[in-house]
PQR file of N, CA, C, O and H, with PARSE charges and radii, in Angstrom:
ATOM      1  N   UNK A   1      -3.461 -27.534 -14.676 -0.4000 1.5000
ATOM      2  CA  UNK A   1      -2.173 -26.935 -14.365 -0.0000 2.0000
ATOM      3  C   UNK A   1      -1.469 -26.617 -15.682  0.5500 1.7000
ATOM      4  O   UNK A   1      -1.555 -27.453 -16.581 -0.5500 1.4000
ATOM      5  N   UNK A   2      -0.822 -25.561 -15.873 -0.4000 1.5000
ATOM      6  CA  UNK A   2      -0.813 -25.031 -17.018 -0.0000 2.0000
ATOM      7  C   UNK A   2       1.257 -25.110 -16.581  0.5500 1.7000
ATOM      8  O   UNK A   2       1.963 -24.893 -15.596 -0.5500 1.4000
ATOM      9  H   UNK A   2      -0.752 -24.881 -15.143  0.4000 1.0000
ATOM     10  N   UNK A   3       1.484 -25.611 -18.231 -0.4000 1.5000
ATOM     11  CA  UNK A   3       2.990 -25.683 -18.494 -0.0000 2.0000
ATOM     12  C   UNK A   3       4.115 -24.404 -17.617  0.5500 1.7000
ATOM     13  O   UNK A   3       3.804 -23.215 -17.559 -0.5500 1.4000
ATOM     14  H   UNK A   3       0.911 -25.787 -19.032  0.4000 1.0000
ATOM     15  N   UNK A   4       5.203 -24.885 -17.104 -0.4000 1.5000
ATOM     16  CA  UNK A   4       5.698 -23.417 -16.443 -0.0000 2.0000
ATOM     17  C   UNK A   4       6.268 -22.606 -17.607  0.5500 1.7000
ATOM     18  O   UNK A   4       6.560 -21.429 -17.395 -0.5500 1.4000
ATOM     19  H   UNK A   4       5.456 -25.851 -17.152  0.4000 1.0000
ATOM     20  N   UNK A   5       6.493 -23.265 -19.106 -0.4000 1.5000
ATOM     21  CA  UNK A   5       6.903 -22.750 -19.799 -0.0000 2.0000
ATOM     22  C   UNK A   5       5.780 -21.022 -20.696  0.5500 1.7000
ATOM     23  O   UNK A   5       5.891 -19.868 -21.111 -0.5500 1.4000
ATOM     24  H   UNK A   5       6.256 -24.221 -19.278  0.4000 1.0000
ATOM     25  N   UNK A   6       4.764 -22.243 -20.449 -0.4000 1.5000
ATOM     26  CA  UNK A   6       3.567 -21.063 -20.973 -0.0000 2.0000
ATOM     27  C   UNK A   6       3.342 -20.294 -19.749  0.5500 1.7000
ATOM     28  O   UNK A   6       3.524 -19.089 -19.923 -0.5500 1.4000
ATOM     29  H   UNK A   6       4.674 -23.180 -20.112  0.4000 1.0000
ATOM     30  N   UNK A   7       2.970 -20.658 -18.453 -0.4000 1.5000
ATOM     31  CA  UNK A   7       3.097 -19.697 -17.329 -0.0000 2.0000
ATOM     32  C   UNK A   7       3.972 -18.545 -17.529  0.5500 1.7000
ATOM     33  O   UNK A   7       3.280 -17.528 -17.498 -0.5500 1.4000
ATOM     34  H   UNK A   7       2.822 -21.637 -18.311  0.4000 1.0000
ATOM     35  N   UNK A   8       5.148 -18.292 -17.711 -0.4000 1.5000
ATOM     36  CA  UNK A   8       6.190 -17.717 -17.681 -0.0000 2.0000
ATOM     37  C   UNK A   8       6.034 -16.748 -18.825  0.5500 1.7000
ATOM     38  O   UNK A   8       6.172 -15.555 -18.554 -0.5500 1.4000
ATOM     39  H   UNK A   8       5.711 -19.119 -17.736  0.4000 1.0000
ATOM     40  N   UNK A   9       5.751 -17.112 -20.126 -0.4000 1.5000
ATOM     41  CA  UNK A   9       5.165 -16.909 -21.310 -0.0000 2.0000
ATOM     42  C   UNK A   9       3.678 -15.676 -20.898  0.5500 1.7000
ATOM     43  O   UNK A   9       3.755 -14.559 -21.411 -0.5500 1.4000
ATOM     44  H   UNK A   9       5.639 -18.080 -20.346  0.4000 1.0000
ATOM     45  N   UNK A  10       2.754 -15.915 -20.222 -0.4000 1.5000
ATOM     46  CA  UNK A  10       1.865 -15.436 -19.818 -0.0000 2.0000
ATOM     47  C   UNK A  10       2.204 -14.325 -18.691  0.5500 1.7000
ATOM     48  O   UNK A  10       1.486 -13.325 -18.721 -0.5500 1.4000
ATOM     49  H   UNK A  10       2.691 -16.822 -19.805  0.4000 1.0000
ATOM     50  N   UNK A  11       3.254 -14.382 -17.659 -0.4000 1.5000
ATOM     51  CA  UNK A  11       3.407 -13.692 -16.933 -0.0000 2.0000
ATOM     52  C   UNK A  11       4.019 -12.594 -17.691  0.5500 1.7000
ATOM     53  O   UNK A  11       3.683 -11.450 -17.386 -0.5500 1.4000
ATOM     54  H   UNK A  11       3.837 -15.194 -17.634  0.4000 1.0000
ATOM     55  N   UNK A  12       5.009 -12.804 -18.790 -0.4000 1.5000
ATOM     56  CA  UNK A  12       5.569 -11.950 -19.499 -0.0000 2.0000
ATOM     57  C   UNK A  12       4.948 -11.164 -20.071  0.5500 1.7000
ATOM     58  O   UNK A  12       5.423 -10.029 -20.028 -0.5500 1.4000
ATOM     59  H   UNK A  12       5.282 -13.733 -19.039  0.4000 1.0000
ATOM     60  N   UNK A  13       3.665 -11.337 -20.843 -0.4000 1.5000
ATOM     61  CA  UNK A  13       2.906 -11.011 -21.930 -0.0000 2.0000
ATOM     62  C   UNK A  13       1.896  -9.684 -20.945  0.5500 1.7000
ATOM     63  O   UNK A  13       1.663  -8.539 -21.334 -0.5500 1.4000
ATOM     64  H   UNK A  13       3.279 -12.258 -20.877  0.4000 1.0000
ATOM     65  N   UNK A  14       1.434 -10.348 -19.559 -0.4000 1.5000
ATOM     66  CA  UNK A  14       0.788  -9.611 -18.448 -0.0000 2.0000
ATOM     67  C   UNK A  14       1.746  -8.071 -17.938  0.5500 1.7000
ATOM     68  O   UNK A  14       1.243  -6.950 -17.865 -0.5500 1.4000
ATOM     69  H   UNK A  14       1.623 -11.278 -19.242  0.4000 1.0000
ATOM     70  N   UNK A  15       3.598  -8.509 -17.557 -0.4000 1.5000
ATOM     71  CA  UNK A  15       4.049  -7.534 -17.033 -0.0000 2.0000
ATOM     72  C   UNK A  15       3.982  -6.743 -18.306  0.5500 1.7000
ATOM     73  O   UNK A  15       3.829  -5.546 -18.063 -0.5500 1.4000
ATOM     74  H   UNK A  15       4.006  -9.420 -17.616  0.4000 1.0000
ATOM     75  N   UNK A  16       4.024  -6.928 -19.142 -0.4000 1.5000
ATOM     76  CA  UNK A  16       4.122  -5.979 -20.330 -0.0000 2.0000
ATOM     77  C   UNK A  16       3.193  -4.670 -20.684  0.5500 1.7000
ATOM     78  O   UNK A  16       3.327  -3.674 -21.395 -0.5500 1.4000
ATOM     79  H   UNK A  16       4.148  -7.900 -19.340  0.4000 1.0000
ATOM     80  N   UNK A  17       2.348  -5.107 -19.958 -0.4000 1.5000
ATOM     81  CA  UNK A  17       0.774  -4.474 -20.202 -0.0000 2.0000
ATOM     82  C   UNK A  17       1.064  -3.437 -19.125  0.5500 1.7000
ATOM     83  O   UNK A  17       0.339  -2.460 -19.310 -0.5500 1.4000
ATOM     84  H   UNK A  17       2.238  -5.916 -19.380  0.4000 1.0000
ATOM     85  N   UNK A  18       1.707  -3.320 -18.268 -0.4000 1.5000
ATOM     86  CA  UNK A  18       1.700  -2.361 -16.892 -0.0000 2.0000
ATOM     87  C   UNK A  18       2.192  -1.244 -17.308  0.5500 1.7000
ATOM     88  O   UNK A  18       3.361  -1.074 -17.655 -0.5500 1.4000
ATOM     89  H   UNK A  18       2.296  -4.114 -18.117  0.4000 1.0000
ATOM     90  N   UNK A  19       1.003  -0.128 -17.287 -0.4000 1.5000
ATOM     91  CA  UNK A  19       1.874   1.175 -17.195 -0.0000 2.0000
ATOM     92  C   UNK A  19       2.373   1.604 -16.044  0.5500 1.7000
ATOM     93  O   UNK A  19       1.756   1.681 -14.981 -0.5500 1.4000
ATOM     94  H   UNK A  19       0.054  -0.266 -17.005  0.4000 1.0000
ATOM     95  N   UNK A  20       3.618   1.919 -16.264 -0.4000 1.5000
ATOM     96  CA  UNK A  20       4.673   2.379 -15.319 -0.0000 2.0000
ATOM     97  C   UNK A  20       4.750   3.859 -14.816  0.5500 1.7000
ATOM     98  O   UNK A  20       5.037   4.755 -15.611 -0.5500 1.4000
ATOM     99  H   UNK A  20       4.119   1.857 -17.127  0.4000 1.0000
ATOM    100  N   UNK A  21       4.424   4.190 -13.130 -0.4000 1.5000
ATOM    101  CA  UNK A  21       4.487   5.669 -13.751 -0.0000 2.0000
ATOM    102  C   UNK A  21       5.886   6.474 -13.732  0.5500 1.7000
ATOM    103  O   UNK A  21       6.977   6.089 -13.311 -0.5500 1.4000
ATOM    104  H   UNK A  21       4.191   3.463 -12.485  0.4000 1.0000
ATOM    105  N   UNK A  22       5.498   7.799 -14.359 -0.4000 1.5000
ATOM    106  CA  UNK A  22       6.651   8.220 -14.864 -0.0000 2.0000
ATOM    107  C   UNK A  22       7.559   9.025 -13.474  0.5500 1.7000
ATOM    108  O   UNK A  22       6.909   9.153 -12.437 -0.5500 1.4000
ATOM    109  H   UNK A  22       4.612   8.111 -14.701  0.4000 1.0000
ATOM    110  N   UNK A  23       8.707   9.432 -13.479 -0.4000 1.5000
ATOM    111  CA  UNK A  23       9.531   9.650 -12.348 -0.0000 2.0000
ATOM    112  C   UNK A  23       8.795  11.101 -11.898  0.5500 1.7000
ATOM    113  O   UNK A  23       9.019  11.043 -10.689 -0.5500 1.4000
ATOM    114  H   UNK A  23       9.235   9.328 -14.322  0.4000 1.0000
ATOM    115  N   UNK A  24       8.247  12.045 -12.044 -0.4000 1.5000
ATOM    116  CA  UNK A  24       7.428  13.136 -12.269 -0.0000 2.0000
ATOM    117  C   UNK A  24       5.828  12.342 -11.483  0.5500 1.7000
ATOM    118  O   UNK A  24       5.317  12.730 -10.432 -0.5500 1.4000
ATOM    119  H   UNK A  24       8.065  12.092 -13.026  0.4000 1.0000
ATOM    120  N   UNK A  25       5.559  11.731 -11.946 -0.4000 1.5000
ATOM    121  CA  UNK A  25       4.219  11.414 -11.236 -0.0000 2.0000
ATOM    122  C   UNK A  25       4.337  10.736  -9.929  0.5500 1.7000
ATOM    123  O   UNK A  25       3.436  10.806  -9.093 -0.5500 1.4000
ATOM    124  H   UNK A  25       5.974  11.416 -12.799  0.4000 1.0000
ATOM    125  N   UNK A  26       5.641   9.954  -9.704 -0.4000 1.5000
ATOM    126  CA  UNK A  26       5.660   9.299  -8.635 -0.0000 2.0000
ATOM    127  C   UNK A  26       6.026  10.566  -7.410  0.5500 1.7000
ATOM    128  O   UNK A  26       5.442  10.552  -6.327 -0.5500 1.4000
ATOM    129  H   UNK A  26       6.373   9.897 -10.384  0.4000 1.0000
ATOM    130  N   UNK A  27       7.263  11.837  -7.825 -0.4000 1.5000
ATOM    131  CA  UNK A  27       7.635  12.524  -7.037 -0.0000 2.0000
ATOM    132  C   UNK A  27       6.076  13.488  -6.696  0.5500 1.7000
ATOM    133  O   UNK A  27       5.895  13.955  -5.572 -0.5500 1.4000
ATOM    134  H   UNK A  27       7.738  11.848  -8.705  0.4000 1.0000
ATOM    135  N   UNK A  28       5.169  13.657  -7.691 -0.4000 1.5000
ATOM    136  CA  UNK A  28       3.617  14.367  -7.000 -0.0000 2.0000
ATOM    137  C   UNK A  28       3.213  13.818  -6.343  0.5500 1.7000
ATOM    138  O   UNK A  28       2.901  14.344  -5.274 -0.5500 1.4000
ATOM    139  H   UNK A  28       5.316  13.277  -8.604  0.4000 1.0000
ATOM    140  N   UNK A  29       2.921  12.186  -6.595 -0.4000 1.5000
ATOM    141  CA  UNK A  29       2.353  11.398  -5.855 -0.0000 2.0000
ATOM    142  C   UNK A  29       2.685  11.240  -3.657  0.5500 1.7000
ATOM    143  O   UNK A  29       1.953  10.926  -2.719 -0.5500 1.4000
ATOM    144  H   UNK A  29       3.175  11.758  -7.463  0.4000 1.0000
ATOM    145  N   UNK A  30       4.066  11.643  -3.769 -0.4000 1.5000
ATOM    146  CA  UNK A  30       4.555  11.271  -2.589 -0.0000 2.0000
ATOM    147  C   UNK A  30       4.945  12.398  -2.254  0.5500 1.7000
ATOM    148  O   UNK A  30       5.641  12.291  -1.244 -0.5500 1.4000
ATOM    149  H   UNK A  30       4.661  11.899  -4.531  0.4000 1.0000
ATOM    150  N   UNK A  31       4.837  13.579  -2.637 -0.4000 1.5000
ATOM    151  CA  UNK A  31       4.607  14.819  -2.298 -0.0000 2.0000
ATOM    152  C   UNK A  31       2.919  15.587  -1.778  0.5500 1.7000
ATOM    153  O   UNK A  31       2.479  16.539  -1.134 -0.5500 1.4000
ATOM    154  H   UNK A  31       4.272  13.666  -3.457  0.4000 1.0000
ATOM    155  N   UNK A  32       2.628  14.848  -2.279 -0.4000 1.5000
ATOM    156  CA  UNK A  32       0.805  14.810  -2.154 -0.0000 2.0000
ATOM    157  C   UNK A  32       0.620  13.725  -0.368  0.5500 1.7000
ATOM    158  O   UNK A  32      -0.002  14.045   0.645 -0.5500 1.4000
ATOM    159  H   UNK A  32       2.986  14.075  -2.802  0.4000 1.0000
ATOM    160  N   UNK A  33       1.365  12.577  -0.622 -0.4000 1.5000
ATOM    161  CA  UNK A  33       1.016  11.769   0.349 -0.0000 2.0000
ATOM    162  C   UNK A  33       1.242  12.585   1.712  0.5500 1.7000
ATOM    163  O   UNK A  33       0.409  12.836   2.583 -0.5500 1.4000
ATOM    164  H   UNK A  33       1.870  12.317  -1.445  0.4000 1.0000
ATOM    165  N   UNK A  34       2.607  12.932   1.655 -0.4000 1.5000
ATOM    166  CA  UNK A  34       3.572  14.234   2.611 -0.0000 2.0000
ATOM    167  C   UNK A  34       2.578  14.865   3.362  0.5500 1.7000
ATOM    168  O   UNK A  34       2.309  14.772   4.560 -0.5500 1.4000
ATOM    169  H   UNK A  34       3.284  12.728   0.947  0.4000 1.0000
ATOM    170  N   UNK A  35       1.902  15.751   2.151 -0.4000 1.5000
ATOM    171  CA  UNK A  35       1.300  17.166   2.522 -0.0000 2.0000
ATOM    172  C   UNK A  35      -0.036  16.195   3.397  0.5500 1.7000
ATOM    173  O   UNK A  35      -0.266  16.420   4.586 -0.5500 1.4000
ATOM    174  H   UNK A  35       2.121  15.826   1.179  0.4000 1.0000
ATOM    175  N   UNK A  36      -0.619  15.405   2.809 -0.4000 1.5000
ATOM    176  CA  UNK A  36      -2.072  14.885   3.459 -0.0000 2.0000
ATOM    177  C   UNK A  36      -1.644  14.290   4.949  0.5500 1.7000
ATOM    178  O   UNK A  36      -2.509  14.244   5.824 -0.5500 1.4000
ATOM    179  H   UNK A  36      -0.432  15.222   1.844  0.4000 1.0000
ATOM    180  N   UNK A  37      -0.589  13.935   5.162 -0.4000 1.5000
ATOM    181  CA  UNK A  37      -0.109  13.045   6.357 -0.0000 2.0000
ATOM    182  C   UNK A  37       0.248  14.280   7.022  0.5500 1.7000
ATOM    183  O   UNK A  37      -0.540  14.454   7.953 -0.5500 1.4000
ATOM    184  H   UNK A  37       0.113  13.972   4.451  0.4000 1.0000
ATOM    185  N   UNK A  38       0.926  15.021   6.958 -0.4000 1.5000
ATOM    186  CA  UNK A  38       1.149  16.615   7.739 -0.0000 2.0000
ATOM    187  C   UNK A  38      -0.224  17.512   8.684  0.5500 1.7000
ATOM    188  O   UNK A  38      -0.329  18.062   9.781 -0.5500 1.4000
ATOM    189  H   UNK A  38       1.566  14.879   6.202  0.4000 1.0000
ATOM    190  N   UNK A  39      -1.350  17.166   7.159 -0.4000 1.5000
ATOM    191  CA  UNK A  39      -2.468  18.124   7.368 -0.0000 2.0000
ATOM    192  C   UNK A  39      -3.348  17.196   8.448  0.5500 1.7000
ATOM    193  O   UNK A  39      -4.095  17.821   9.201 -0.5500 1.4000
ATOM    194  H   UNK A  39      -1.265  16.720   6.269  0.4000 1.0000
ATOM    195  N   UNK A  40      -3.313  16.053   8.540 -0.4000 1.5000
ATOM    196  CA  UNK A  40      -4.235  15.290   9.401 -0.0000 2.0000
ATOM    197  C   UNK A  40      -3.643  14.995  10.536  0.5500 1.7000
ATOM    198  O   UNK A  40      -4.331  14.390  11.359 -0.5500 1.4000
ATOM    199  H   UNK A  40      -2.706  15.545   7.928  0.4000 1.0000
ATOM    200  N   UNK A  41      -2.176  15.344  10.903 -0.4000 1.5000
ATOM    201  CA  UNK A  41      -1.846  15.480  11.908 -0.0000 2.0000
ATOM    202  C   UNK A  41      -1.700  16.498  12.656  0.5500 1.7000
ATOM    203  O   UNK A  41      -1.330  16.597  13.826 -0.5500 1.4000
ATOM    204  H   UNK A  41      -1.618  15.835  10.234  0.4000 1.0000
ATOM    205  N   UNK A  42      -2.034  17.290  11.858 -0.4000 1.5000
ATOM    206  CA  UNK A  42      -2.396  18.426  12.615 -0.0000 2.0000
ATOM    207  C   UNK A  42      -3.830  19.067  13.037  0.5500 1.7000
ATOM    208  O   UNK A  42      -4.071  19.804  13.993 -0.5500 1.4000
ATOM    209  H   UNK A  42      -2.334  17.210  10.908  0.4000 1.0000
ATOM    210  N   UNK A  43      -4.617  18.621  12.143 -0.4000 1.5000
ATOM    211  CA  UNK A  43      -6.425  18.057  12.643 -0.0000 2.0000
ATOM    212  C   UNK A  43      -6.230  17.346  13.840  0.5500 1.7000
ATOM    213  O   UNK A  43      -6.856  17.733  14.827 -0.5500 1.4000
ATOM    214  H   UNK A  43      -4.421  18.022  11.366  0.4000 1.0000
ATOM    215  N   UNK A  44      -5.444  16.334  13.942 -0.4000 1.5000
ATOM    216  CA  UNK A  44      -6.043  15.574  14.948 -0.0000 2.0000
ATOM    217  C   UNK A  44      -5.401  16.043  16.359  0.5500 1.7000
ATOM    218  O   UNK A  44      -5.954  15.919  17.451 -0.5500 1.4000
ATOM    219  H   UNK A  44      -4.935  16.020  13.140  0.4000 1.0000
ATOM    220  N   UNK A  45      -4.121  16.609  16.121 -0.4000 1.5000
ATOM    221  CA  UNK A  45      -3.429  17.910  17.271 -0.0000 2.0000
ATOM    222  C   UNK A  45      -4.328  18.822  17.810  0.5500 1.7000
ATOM    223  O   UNK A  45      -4.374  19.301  18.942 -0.5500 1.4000
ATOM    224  H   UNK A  45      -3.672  16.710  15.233  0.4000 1.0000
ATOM    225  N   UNK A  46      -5.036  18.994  16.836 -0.4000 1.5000
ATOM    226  CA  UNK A  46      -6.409  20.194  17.313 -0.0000 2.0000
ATOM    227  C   UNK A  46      -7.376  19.668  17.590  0.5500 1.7000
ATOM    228  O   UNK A  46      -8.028  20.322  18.404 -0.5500 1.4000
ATOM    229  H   UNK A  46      -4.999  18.605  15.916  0.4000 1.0000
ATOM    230  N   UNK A  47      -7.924  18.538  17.228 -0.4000 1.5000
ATOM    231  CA  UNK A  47      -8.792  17.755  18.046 -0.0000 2.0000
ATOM    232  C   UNK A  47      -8.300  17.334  19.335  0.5500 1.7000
ATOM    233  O   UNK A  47      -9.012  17.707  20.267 -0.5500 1.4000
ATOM    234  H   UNK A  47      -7.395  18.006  16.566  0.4000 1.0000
ATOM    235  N   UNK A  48      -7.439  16.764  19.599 -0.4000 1.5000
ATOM    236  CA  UNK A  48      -7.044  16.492  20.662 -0.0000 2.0000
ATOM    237  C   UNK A  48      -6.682  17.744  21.708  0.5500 1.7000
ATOM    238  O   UNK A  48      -6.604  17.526  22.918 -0.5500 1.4000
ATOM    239  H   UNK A  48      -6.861  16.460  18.842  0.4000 1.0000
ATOM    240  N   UNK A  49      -6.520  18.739  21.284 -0.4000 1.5000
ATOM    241  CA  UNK A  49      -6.266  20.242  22.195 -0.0000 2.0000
ATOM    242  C   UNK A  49      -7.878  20.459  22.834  0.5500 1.7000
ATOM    243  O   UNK A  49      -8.275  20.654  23.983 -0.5500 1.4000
ATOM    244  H   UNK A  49      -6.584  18.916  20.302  0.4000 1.0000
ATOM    245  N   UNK A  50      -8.626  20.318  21.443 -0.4000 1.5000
ATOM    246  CA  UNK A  50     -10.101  20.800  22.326 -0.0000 2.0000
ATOM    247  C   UNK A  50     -10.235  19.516  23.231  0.5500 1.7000
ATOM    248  O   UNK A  50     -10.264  19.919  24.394 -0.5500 1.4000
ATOM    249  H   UNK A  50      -8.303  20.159  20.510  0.4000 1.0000
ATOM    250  N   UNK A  51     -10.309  18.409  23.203 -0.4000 1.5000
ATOM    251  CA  UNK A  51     -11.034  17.617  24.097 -0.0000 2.0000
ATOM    252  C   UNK A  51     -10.249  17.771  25.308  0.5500 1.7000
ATOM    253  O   UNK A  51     -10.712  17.704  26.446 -0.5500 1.4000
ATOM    254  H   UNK A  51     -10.285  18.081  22.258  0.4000 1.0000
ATOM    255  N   UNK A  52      -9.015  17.985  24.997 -0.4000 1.5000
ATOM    256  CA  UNK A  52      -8.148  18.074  26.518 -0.0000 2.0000
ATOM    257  C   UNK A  52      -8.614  19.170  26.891  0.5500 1.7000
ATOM    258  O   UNK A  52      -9.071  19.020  28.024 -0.5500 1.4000
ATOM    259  H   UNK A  52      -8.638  18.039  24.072  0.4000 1.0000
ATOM    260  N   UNK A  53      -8.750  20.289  26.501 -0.4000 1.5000
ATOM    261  CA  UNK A  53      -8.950  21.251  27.199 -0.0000 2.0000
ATOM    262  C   UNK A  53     -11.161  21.628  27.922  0.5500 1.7000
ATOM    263  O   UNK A  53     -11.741  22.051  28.923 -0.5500 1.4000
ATOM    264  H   UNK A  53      -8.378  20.411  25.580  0.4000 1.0000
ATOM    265  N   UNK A  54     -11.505  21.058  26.455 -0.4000 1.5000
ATOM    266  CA  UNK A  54     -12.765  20.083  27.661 -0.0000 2.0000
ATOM    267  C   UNK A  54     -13.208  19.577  28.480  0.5500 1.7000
ATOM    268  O   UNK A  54     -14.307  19.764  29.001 -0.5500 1.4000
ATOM    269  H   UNK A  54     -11.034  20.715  25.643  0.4000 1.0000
ATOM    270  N   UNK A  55     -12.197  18.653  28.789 -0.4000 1.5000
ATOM    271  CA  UNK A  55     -12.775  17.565  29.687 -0.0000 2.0000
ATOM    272  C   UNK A  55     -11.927  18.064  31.051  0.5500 1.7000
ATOM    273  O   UNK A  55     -12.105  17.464  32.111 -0.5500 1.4000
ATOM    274  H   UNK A  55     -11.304  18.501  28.366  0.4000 1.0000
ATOM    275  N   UNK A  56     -10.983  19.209  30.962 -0.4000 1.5000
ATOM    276  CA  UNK A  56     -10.007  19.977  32.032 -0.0000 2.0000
ATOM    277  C   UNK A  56     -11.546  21.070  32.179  0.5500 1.7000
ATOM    278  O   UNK A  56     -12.278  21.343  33.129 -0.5500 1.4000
ATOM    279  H   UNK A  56     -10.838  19.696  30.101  0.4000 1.0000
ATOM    280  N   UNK A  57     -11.539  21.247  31.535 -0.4000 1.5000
ATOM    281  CA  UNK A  57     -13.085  22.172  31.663 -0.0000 2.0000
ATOM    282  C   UNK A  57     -13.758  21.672  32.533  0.5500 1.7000
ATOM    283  O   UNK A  57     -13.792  21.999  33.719 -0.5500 1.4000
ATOM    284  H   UNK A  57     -10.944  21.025  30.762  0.4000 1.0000
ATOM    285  N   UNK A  58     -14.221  21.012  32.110 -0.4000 1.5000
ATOM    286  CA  UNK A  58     -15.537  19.937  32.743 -0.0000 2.0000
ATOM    287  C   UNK A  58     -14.990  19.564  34.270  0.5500 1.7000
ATOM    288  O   UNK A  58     -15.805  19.913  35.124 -0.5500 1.4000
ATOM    289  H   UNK A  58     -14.193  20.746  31.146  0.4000 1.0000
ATOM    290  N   UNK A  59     -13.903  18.991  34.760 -0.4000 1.5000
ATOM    291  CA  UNK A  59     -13.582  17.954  35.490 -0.0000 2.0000
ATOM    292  C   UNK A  59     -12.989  19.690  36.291  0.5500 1.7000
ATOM    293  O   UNK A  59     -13.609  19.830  37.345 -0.5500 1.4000
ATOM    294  H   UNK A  59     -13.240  18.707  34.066  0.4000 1.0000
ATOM    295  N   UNK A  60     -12.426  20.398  36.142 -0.4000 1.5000
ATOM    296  CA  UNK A  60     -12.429  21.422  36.763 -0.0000 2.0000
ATOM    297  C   UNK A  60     -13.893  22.039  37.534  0.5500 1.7000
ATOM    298  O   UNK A  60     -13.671  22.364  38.701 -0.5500 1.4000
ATOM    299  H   UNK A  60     -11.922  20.285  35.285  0.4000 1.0000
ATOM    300  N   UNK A  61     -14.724  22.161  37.275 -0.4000 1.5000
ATOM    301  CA  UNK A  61     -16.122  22.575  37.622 -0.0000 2.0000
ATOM    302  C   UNK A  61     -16.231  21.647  38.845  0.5500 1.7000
ATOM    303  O   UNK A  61     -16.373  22.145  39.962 -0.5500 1.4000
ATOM    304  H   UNK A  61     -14.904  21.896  36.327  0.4000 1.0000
ATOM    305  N   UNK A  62     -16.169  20.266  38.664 -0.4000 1.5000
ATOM    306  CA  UNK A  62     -16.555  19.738  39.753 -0.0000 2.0000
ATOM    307  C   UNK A  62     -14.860  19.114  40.417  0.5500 1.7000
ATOM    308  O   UNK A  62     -14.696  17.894  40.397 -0.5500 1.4000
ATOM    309  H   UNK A  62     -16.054  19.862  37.757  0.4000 1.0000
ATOM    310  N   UNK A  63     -13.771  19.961  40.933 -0.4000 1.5000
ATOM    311  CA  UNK A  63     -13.054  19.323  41.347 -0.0000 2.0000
ATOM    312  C   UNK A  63     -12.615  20.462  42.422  0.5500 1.7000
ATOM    313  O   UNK A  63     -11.723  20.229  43.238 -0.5500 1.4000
ATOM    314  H   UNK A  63     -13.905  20.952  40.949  0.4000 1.0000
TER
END
């Protein structure tokens, strides 16, 4: 078990090392997230259109 004084000492020395990103990379970053969360909901809108309209297909034939 290591001193809390050197712990503290060590945690310091660790946050130090973190690159931070810059206000510019974070606003791409979550502009990027946006656009990918938009685009796969709308894949899966269109997936879900064909199977509905499939299985209305299908279940139509024999109804």
């Amino acid at each position: 078990m290591a001193n809390p004084v050197q712990f503290i000492q060590q945690v310091r020395s660790e946050v130090s090392k973190v690159v931070w990103p810059t206000r510019r990379e974070v606003l791409l970053t979550t502009v990027m997230v946006f656009i990918m969360a938009t685009l796969t909901a709308i894949f899966f809108a269109l997936v879900d259109l064909g199977i509905r309209a499939g299985l209305q297909g299908i279940l139509g034939m024999f109804g």
